[in-house]
C-alpha angles and dihedrals in degrees: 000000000000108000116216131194128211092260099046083055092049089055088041093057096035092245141122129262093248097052087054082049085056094037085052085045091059108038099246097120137109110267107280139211105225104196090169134357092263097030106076116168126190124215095228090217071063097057102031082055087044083066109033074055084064114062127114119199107209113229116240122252122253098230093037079073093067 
């Protein structure tokens, strides 16, 4: 298991630490480990599924078949 703070994910995701506080507000973030109210940790297999979770694979368009 590979612990990650808020701010390691932040790094990870190429965010900042307020958008993972407003992922965490509305309930679209990877499962967490809360050891204190102001200590979360983040399994990084849980993040790295998070995002697999995510893609979206754009459908081709009829006429760029042509």
């Amino acid at each position: 298991m590979q612990l990650m703070s808020i701010e390691d994910l932040a790094v990870y995701l190429g965010d900042s630490k307020r958008t993972i506080y407003k992922y965490i507000a509305s309930g679209d973030c990877p499962p967490y480990i809360r050891l204190s109210s102001k200590n979360i940790k983040f399994d990084r297999d849980d993040v790295d599924r998070w995002l697999a979770a995510k893609k979206v694979n754009p459908v081709k368009r009829k006429e760029d078949e042509t």
